[in-house]
N, CA and C of each residue as an Amber inpcrd file, in Angstrom:
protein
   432
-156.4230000  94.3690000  12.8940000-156.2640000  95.1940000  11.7360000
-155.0020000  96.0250000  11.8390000-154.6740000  96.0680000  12.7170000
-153.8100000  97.2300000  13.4630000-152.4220000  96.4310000  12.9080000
-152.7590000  95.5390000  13.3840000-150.9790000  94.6650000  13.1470000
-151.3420000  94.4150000  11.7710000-152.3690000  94.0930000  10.9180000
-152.3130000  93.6120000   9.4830000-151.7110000  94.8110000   8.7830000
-152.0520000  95.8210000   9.1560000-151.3790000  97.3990000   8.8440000
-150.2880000  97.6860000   8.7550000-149.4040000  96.9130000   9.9630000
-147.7740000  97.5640000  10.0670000-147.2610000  96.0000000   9.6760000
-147.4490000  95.1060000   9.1260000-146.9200000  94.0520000   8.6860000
-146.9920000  94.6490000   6.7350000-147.7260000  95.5400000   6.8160000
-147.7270000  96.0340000   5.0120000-146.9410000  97.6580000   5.2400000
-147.0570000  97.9260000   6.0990000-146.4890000  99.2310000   6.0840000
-144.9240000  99.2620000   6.7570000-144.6290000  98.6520000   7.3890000
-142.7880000  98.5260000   7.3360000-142.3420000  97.5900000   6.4160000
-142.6830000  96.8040000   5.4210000-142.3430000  96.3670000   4.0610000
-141.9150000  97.5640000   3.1980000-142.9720000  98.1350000   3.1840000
-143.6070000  98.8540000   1.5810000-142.3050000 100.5140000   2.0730000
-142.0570000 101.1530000   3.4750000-141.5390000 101.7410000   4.0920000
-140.0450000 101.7540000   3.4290000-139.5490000 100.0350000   3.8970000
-137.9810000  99.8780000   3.7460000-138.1230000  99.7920000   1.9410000
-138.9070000  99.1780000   1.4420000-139.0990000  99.4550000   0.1820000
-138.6470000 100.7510000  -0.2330000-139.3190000 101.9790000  -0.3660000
-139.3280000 103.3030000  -0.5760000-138.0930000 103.7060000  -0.3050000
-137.5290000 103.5000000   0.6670000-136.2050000 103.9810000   1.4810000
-135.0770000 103.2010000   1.0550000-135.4420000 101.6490000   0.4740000
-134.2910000 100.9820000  -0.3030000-133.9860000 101.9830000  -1.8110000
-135.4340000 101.6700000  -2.3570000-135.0360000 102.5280000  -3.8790000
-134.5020000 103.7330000  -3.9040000-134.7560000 104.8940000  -2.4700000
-134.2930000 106.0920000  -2.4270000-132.7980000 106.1560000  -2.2780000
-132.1710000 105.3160000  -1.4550000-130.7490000 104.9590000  -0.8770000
-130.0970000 104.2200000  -2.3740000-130.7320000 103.7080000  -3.0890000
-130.4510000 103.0860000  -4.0030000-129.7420000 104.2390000  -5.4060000
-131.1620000 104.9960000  -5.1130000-131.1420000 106.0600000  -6.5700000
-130.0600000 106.8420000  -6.0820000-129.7390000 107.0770000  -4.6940000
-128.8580000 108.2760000  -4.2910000-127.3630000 107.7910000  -4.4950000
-127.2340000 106.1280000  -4.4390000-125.7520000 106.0130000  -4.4980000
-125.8160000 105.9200000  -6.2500000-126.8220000 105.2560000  -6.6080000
-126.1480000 105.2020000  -8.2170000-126.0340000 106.5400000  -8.9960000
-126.7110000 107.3280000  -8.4660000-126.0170000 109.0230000  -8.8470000
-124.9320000 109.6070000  -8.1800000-124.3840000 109.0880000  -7.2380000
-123.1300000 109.3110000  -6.5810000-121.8600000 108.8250000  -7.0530000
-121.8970000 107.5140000  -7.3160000-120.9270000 106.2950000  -7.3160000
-120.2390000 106.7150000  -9.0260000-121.0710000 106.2830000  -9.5190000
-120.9490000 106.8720000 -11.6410000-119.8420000 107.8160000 -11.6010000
-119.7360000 109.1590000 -10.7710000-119.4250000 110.1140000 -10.9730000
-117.8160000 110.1760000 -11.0220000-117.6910000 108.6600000  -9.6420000
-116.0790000 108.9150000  -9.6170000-115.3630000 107.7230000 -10.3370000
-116.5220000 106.8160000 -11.0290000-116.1460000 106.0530000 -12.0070000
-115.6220000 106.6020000 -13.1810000-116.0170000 107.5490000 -14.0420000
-115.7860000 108.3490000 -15.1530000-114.4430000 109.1860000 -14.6290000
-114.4970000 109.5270000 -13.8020000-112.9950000 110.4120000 -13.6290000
-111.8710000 109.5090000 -13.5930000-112.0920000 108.3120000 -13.0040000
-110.9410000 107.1960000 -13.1420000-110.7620000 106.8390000 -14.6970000
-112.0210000 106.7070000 -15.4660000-112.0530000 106.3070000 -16.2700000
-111.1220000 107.2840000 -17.3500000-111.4570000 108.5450000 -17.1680000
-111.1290000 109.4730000 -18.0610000-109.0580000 109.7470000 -17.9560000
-109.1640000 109.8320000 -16.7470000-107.8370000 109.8410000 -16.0700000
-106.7260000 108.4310000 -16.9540000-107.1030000 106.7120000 -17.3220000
-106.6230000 106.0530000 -17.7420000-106.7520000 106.3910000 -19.4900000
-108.0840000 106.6870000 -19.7160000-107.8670000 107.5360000 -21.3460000
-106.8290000 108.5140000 -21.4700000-107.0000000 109.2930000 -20.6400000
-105.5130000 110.2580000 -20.8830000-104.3800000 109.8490000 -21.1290000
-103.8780000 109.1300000 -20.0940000-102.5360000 108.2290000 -19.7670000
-101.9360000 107.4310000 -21.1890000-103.8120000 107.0290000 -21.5550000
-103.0370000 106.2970000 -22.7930000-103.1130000 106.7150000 -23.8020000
-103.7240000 108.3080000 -24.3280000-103.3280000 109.0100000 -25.0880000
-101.9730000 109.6000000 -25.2790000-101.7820000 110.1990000 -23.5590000
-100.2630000 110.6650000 -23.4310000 -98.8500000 109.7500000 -23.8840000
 -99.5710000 108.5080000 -23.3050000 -98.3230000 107.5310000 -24.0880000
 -98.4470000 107.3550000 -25.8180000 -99.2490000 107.2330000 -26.3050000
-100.0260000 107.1980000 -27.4230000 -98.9560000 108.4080000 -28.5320000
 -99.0480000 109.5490000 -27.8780000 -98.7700000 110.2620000 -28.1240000
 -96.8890000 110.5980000 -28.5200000 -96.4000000 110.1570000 -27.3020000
 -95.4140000 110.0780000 -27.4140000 -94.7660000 108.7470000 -27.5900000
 -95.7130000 107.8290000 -28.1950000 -94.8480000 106.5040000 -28.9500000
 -94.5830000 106.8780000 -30.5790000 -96.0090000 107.8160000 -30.6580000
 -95.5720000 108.7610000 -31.7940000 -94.5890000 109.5490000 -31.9230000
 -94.2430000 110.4690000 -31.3040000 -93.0530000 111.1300000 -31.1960000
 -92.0310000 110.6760000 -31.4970000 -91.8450000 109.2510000 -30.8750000
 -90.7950000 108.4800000 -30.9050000 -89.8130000 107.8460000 -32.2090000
 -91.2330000 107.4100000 -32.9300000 -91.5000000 106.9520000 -33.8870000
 -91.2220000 108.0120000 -35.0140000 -92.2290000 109.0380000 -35.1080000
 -91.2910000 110.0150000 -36.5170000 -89.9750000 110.3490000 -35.9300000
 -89.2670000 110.5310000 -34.6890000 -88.1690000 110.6560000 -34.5050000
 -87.0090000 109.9070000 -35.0370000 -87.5510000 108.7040000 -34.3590000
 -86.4350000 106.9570000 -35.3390000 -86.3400000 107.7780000 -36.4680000
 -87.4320000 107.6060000 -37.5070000 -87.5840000 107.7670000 -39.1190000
 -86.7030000 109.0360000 -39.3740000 -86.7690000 109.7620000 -38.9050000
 -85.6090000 111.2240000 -39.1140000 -84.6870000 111.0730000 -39.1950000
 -84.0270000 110.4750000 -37.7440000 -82.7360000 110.3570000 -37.5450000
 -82.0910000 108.9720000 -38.5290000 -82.9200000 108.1590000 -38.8000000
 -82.5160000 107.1400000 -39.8670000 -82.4720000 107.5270000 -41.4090000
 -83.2690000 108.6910000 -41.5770000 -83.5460000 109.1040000 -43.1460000
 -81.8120000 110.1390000 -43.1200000 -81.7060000 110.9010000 -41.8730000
 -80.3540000 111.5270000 -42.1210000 -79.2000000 110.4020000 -41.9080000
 -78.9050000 109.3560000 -41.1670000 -78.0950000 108.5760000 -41.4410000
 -77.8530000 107.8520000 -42.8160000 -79.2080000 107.9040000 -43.3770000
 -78.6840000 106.8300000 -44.6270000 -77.9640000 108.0470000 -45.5080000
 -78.9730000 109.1880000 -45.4630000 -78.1220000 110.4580000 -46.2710000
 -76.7400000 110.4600000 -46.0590000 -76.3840000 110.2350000 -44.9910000
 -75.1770000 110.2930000 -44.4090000 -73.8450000 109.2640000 -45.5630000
 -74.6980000 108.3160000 -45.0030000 -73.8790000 106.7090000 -45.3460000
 -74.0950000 106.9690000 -46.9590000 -75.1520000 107.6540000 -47.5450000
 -75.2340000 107.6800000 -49.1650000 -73.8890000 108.7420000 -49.8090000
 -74.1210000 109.5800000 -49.0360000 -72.6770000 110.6840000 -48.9550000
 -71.0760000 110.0110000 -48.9200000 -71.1000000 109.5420000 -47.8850000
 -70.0980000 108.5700000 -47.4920000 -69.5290000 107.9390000 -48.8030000
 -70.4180000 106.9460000 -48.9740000 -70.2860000 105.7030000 -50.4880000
 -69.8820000 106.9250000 -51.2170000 -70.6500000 108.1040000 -51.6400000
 -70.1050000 108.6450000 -53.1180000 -68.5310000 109.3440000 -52.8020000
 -68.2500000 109.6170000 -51.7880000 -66.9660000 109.8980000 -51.2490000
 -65.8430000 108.9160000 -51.8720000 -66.5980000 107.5230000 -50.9870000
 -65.6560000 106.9220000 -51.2030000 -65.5620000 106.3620000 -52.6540000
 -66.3120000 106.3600000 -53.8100000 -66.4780000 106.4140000 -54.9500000
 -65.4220000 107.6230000 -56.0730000 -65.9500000 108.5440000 -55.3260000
 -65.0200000 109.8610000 -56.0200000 -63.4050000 109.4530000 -55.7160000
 -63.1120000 108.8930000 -54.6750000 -61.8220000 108.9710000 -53.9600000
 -60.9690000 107.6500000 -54.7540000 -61.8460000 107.1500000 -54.6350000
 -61.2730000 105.6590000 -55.8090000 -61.1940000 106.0860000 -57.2630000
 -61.9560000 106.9370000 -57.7160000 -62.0640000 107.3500000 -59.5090000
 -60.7700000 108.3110000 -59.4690000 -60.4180000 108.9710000 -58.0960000
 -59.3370000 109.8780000 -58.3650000 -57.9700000 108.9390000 -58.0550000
 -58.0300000 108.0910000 -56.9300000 -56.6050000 107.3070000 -56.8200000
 -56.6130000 106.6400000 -58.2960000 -57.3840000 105.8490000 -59.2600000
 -57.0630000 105.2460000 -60.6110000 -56.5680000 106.2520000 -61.4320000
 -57.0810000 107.3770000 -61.6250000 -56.7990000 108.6530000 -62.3570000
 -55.4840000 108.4750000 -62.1590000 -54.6160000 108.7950000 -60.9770000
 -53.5470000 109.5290000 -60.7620000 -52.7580000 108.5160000 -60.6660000
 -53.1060000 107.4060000 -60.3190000 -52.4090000 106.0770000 -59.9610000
 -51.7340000 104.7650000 -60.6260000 -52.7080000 105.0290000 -62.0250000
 -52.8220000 104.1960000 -63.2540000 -51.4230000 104.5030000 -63.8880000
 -50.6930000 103.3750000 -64.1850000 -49.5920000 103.4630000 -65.0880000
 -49.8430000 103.8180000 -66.6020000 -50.8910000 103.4900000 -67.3110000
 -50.9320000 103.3750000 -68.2330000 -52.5780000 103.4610000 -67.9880000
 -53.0940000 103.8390000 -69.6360000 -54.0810000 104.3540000 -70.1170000
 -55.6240000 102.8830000 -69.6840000 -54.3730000 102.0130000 -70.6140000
 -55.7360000 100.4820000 -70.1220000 -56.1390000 100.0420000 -69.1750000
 -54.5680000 100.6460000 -68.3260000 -54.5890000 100.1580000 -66.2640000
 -56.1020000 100.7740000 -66.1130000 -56.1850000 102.2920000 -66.5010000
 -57.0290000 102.9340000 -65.7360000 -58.3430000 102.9090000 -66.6110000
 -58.7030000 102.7590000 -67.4590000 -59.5870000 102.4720000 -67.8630000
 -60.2770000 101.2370000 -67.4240000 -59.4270000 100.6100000 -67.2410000
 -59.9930000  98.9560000 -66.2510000 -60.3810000  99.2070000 -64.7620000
 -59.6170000 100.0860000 -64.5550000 -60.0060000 100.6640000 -62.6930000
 -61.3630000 101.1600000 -62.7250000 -61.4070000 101.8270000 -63.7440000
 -63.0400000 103.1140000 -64.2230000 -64.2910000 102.2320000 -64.7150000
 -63.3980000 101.7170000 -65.5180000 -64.6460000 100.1850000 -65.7660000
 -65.0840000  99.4110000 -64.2950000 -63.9760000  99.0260000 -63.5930000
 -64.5100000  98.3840000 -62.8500000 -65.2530000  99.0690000 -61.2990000
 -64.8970000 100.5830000 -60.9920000 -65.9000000 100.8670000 -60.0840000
 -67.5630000 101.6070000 -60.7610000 -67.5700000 101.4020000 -61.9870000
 -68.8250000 101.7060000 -62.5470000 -69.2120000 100.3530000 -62.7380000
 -68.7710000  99.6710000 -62.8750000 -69.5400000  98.2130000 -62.8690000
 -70.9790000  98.0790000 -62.4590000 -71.1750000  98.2290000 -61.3560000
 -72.7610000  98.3460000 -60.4540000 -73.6450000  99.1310000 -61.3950000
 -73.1060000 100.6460000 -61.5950000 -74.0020000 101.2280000 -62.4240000
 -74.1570000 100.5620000 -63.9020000 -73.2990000  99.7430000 -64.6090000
 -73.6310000 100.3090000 -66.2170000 -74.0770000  98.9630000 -65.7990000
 -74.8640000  98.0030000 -65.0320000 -75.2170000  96.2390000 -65.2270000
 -76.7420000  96.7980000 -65.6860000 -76.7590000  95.6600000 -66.6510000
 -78.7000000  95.5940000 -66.7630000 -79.3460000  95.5030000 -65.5970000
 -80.7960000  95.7920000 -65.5820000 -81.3920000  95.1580000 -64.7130000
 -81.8750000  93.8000000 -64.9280000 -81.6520000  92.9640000 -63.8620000
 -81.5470000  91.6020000 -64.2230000 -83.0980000  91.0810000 -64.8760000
 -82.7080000  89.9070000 -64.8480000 -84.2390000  89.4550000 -65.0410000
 -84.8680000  88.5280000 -64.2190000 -86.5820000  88.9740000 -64.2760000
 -87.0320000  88.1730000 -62.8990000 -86.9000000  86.6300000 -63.7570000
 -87.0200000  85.9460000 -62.4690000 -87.3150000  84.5500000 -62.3810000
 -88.6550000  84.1600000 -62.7010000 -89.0020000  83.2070000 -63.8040000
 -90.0920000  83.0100000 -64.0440000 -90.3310000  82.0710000 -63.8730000
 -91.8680000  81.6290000 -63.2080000 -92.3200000  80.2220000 -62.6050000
 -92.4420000  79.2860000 -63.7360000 -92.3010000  78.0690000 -63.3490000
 -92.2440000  76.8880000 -64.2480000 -93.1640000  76.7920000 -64.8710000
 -93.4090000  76.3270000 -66.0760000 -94.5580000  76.0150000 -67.1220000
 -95.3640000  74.9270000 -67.0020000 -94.5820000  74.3030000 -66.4200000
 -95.8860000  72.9350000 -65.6590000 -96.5470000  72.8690000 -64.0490000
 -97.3030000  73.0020000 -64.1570000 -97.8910000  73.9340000 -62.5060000
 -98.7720000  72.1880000 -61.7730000 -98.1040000  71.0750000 -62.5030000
 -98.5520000  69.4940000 -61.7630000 -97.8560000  69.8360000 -60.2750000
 -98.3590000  69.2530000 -59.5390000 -98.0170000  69.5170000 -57.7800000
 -97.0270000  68.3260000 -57.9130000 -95.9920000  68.3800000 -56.7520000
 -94.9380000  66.8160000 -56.7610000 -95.6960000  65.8060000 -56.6490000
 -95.1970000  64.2100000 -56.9380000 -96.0590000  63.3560000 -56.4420000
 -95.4880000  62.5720000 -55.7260000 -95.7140000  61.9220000 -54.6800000
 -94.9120000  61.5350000 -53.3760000 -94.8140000  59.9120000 -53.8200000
 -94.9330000  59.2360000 -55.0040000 -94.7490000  58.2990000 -55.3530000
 -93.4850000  58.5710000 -56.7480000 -93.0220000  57.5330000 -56.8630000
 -91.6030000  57.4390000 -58.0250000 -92.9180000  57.1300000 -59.4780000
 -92.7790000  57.6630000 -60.3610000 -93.5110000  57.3970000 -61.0410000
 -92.9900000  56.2700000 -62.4330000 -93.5000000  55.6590000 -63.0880000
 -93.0720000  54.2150000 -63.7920000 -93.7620000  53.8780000 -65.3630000
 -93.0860000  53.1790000 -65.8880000 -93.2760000  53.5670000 -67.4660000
 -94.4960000  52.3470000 -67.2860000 -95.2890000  52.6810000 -68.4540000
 -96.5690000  52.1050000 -68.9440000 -96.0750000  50.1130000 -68.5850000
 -96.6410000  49.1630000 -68.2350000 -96.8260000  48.0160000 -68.3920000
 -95.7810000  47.5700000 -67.7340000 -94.7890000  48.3670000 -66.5930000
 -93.6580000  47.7750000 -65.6020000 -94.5470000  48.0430000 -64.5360000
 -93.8820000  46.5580000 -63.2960000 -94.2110000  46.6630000 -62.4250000
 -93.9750000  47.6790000 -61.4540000 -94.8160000  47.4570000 -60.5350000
 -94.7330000  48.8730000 -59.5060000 -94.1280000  48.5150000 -58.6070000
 -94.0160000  49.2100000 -57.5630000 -93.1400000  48.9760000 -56.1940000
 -93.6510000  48.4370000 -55.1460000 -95.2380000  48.2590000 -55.8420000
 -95.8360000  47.0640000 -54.7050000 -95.9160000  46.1590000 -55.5110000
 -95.3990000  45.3400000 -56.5100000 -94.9990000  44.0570000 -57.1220000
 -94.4360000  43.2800000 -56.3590000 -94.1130000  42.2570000 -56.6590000
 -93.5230000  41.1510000 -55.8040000 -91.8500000  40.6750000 -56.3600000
 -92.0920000  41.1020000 -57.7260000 -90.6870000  40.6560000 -58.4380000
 -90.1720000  42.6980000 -58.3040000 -90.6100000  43.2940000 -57.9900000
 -90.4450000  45.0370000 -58.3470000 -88.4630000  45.1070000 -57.6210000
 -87.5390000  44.8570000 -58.4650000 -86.2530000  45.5430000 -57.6890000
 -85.5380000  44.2740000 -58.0760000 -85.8660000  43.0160000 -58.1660000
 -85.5610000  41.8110000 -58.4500000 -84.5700000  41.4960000 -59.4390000
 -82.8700000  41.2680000 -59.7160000 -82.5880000  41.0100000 -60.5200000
 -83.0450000  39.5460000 -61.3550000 -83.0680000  39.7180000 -62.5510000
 -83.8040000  38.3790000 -63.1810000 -82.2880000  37.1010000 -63.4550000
C-alpha cells in the first residue's frame, strides 16, 4: 500500500509544482513582453510622426516655391509688356507685341473631346459586303 501511495503521490506532487512554476513564469514572462512591445509602438509612432513633419514640410516649401515661380512669370510678363511699350516702332508693332503676350489669357477654353457615337467594340476580322466571298474562300484575292 505504501508504495501504491508514493507511485500517486510523486505524480500528483510534480503535478502541483509543474502548474505552480508554470503560473509563476506566465505572470513573469508577459511583463517584459509588453515593454518590448510598447517600446517598438513608440518607435513607430516617433517615425510616424516625423514622416509627418516631413511631409507638411515638402508641401510648404513647394506651395512658397510655386508662389515664387508664379511671381517670377508675372515679372517676366510685366517686363515684356514694358520692353513692347517702349520698344515698338509704331502703334501696330506694339499692339501685336500686347496681343501676342496676352494670347494665353484672352484663348477660350477649349473644348473637351467627345467619345464616338458608335460604342461597336473593333472587330479583329476585315469585314465584307453582303454575297462576296470571304477570306476563307478558295477563289477570295484571286484575280479572275
Amino acid at each position: 500500500m505504501e508504495h501504491s501511495l508514493l507511485v500517486w503521490l510523486l505524480p500528483t506532487l510534480a503535478l502541483v509544482a509543474g502548474v505552480a512554476i508554470g503560473f509563476l513564469v506566465a505572470r513573469l514572462l508577459p511583463n517584459a513582453a509588453p515593454n518590448r512591445t510598447q517600446r517598438q509602438l513608440d518607435d513607430i509612432q516617433e517615425r510616424f510622426d516625423s514622416y509627418q513633419n516631413e511631409v507638411v514640410t515638402h508641401f510648404n516649401s513647394t506651395a512658397n516655391l510655386v508662389k515664387k515661380l508664379t511671381a517670377s512669370y508675372q515679372e517676366v510678363q510685366d517686363h515684356l509688356a514694358e520692353g513692347a511699350n517702349r520698344l515698338a516702332l509704331d502703334e501696330q508693332t506694339r499692339q501685336r507685341l500686347l496681343a501676342a503676350l496676352h494670347a494665353d489669357a484672352a484663348q477660350a477654353p477649349r473644348e473637351r473631346l467627345t467619345p464616338p457615337r458608335n460604342q461597336e467594340p473593333p472587330r479583329d476580322y476585315a469585314p465584307k459586303a453582303p454575297n462576296a466571298p470571304g477570306m476563307l474562300d478558295e477563289h477570295y484575292g484571286l484575280k479572275k
